[in-house]
N, C-alpha and C positions, 0 to 999 in steps of 0.2 A: 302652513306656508303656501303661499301665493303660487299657483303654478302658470300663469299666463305666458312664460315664456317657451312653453310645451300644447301651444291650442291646438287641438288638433290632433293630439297624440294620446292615446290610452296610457294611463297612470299605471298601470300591471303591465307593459312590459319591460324587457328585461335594462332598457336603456334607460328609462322615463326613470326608474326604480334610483339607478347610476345618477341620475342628477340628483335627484332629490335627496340621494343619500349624502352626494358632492357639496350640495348647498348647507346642507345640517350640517357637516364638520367644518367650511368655510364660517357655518356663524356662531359655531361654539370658540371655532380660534380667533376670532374677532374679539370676543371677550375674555381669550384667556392670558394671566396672570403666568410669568415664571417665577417661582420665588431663588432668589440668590441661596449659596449654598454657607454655610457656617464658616466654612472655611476656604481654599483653593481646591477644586478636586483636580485631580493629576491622573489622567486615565491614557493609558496604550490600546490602540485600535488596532485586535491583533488576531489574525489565523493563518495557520502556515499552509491553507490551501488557496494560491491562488484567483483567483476571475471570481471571488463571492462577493464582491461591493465593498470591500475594507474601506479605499481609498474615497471611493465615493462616498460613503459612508460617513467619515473623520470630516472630510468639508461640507457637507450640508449638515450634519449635526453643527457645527462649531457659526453656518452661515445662519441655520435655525436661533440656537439659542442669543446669538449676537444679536440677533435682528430683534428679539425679545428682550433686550434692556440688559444680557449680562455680556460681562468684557470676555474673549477669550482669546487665549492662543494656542497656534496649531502649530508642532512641532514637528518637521517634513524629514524622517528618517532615511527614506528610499531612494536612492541613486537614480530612480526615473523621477523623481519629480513631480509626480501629477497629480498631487495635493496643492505644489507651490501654481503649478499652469491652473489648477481650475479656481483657486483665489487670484488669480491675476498677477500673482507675482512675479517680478524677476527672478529668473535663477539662473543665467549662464554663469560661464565659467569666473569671470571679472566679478560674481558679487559676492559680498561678505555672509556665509551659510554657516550651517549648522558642524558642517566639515572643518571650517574655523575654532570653533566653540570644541568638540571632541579630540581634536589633533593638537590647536596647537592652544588649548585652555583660554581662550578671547571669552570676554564675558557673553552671555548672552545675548542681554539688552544689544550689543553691538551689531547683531547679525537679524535683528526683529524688524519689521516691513507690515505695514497698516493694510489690509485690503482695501484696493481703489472702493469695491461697492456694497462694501457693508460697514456702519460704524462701529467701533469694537471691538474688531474682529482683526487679526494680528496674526503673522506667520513666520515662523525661522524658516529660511526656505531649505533647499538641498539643490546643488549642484552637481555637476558630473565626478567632482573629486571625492564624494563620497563614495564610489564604488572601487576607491582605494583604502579607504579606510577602515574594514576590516582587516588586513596586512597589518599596514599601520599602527593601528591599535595594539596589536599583538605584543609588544617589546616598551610599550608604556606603564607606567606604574599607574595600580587601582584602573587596570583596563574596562571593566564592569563598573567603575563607578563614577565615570566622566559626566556623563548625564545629569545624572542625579544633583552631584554637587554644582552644575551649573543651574540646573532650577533651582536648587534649595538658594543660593547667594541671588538669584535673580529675583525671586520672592520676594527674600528679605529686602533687600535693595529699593522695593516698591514700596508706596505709601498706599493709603486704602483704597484711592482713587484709582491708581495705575494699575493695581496688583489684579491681576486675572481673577476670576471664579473659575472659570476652567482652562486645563489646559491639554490638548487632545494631541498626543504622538502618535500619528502613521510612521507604519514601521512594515522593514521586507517582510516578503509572505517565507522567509527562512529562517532558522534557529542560528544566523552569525552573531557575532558580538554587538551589531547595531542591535539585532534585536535583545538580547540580555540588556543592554545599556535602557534600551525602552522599558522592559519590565523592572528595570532595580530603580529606574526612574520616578515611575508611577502609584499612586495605593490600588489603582483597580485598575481590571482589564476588559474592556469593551469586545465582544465576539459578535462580530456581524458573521450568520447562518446561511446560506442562498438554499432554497426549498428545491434539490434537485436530488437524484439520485444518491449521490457521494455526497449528501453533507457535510453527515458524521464522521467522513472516511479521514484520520488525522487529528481528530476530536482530541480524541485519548491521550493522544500524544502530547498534544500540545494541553493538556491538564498536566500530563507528568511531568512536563516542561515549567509548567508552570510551580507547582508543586515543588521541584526540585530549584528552583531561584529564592522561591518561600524559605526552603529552608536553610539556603547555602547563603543568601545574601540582600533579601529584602521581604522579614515577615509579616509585613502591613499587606504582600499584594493577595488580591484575592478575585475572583471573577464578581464582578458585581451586575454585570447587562449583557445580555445575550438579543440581538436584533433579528429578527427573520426578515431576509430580503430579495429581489428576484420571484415573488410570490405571486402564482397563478390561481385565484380563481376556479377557472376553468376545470383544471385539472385535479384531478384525484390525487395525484403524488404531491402537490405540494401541498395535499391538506393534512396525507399520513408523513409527510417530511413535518410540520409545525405541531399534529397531535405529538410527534416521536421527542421531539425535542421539549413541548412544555413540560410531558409525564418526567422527563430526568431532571429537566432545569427551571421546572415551573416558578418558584421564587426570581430565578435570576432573569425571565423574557419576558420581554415588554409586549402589553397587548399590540400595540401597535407591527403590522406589517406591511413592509417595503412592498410594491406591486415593482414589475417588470415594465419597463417605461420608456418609450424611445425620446423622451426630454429629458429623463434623466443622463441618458448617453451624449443626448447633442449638446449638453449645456461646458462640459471641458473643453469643447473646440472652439468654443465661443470664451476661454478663460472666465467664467462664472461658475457657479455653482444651481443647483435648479430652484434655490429660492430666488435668486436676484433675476434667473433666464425665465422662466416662467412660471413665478407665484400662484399661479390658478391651479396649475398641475395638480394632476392628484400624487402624483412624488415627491412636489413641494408640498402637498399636504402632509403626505405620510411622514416626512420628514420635522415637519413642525410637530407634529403629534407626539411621535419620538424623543424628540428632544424635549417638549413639555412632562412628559413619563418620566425621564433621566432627570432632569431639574426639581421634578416631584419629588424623587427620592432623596435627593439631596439635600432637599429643603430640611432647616434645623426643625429639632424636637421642641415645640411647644412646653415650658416646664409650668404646671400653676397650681 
């Protein structure tokens, strides 16, 4: 590869290394291909430990594979919202949300909103009234399985055209009834890791968590991708935080790892996501790589 935009600069250090590397993955996704999935896949973006990337996480995967030719919709479970702010959506209190659909059974379709800047790509949003809706829910019939039944009629309700390939629910970083509703929702659960000290701390839990919805009321869910993100380089602990996690969950993480990125951060204040704020990023890269792994796996089995 051509390195003339580096005259003048030795090719062994540790920056010149950083381009070169940055250009080789900018021209493998240039030519890369996502294949659609067999079916709708229905995935919960979900750890009950706070500040690890969840959120961030759910909208550049969903702004990633959208931008790559598949439909998706992102399902905004959390009373802050900052899945609907960083796709641009509306969600004050006046619009028709996901709170609608849970409480008072509105069809889906009713309360879905296009991303201004991506094609594709689609959002229930959440408003402030979902942070009554745990209460709420409590004294409804089939409370755990509001969710669910409104994706499954909204599926069906789509022709092939409309109907999503994926559909990616952010969900509170807590074990309330939004989130059971997320997991009885879904066939798989997306765990985005942050490489720090207390990865793990809550791991367990939230397997047992999971595990016990498995058995009480949704035996299709099963962990299928685990992300590492917040990833330092630099640093030793996030290399023994990513060895620690592939030796337990090697099948389930994606080579691919999230780096620590302050365009990743500024792109929500800007209501975008970091593929549409800034495409060159290596966040926007990591993120497309990501989401090309996840659509890999999904892609149907070849039968011949």
């Amino acid at each position: 590869m051509a390195l003339s935009v580096m005259d003048g600069m030795s090719t062994d250090t540790p920056l010149a290394r950083a381009l070169v590397d940055t250009n080789r993955r900018r021209d493998a996704l240039a030519t890369r291909s996502y294949p659609k999935p067999g079916r709708t896949r229905v995935l919960t973006v979900a750890n009950q430990k706070g500040g690890v990337g969840k959120t961030t996480t759910t909208v550049n995967l969903a702004a990633a594979l959208a931008q790559n030719g598949l439909r998706v919709l992102v399902i905004d479970l959390d009373p802050q919202g900052n899945a609907s702010t960083a796709l641009g959506v509306p969600h004050h209190a006046d619009v028709p949300s996901i709170y609608d659909v849970l409480v008072d059974a509105k069809p889906l379709a009713s309360v879905i909103q296009p991303c201004p800047d991506v094609t594709d790509l689609f959002c229930a949003p959440a408003t402030i009234d979902l942070a009554g809706a745990e209460i709420e829910l409590v004294s409804l019939v089939a409370r755990e399985l509001r969710l669910q039944r409104a994706i499954t009629a909204y599926l069906e309700s789509q022709g092939d055209e409309e109907r999503p390939d994926y559909v990616l629910i952010d969900c509170p970083p807590s074990l309330g009834l939004l989130t059971v509703n997320a997991f009885v929702g879904a066939d798989e659960v997306f765990i985005p890791i942050q490489c720090e000290y207390y990865a793990l701390e809550g791991l367990s839990q939230l397997l047992k968590n999971i595990e016990m919805i498995r058995t009480h009321l949704n035996p299709r869910l099963h962990v299928s991708t685990i992300l590492l993100t917040m990833y330092d380089a630099r640093t030793r602990l996030s290399a023994q935080v990513a060895d620690e996690v592939r030796t337990h969950f090697g099948a389930q993480t994606l080579r691919t790892t999230v780096p620590r990125s302050v365009r990743i951060s500024e792109a929500p204040s800007h209501g975008q996501t970091v593929i549409t704020y800034d495409p060159l990023s290596t966040g926007a890269l990591s993120y497309l790589e990501a989401a090309g792994e996840l659509a890999d796996r999904g892609a149907p089995v070849a039968r011949g």
